[in-house]
C-alpha positions, 0 to 999 in steps of 0.5 A: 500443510503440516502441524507446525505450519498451521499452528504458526498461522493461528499464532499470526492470526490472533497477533494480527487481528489484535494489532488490527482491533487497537488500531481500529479503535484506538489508532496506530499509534495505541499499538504496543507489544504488551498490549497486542499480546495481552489482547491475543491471550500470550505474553510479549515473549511469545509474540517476537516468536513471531515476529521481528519487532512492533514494525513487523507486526504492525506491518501485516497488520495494516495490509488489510487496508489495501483491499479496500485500494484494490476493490475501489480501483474500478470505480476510478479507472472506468472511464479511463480513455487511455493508458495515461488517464488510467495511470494518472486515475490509478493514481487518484485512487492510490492518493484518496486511499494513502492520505486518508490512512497516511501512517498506514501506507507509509508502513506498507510501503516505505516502513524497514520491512516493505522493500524486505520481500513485500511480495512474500509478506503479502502472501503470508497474510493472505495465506491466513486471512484467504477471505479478504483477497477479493477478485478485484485484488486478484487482479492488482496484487501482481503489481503491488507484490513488486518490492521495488516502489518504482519498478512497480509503478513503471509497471502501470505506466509501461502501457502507455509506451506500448500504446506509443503515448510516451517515449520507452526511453521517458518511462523510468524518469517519468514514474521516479517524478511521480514518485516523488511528488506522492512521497513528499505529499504523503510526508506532508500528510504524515504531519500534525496538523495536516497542511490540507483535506484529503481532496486537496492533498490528492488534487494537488499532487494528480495536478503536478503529476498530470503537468510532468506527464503532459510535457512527455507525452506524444499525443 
């Protein structure tokens, strides 16, 4: 790595965990230019050297929060009994997680920037923060590093075709459902006040996933 490239890692660095302590402390909505910028020590104009706009910033600023998803996926998995439980607990996990930090998710993976090389964004941070890539995150981040939301949740689904619990031909139509169903329960929890709890919300939208899925399935 050359000077110019280390330096732009440390300028990154103090940007991001700026944006990371306001958001911490104050929430995301508290997140502006001049008040990252004057938290990091530099003006407004250096920081768009670096970044695109608020979103941007914001952006890799929140890619912290997928750690604590990647290093919870364990315990909800375990005692998974096929590829379609473990789908749907993948699923219970990502729900918990999402509609606890709804704006949160919601910038990672359906903001302006997260079909704009996710993958390239995600190892960009890490390059700087190597401390937070757990090994469990190791192991996830194949999948989330897929731009595409679809492609990477037929990706988990995809053992179940092999396991001959799903026709190959459903897997796609199954998945955009799916996909559906959370897109519109995270909207929900986008809101003020927020139609339902944590639980209830991740209930509700395991349950409407598991009854799609039941009417595909095999066995």
């Amino acid at each position: 790595m050359n000077n110019k490239e280390i330096q732009k890692k440390r300028m990154l660095s103090y940007f991001i965990e700026a944006a990371k302590k306001i958001i911490e402390e104050e929430g995301l909505q508290a997140v502006t230019i001049r008040k990252v910028a004057d938290m990091a020590g530099y003006n407004s104009a250096t920081l768009y050297n670096y970044f695109e706009n608020l979103n941007h910033l914001i952006f890799f600023a929140s890619m912290q929060y997928l750690n604590e998803y990647a290093e919870s996926l364990h315990e909800f998995t375990k005692d998974s009994k096929n590829s379609v439980e473990r789908y749907i607990n993948v699923w219970r996990g990502f729900c918990y997680h999402s509609f606890a930090r709804p704006e949160i998710y919601y910038n990672i993976f359906f903001s302006e920037f997260s079909n704009k090389k996710l993958d390239l964004s995600i190892r960009t941070y890490y390059s700087i923060f190597p401390e937070e890539l757990s090994s469990e995150s190791r192991e996830v981040f194949p999948m989330l590093l897929e731009d595409d939301f679809l492609l990477r949740d037929m990706g988990y689904l995809k053992p179940a075709v092999e396991e001959g619990l799903i026709k190959e031909e459903n897997l796609e139509e199954i998945s955009d459902m799916c996909v559906l169903i959370y897109q519109g329960m995270l909207s929900r929890m986008l809101k003020e006040p927020k139609p339902y709890n944590i639980e209830e919300a991740a209930n509700k939208t395991i349950r409407y996933m598991e009854q799609i899925i039941s009417s595909y399935t095999e066995v």
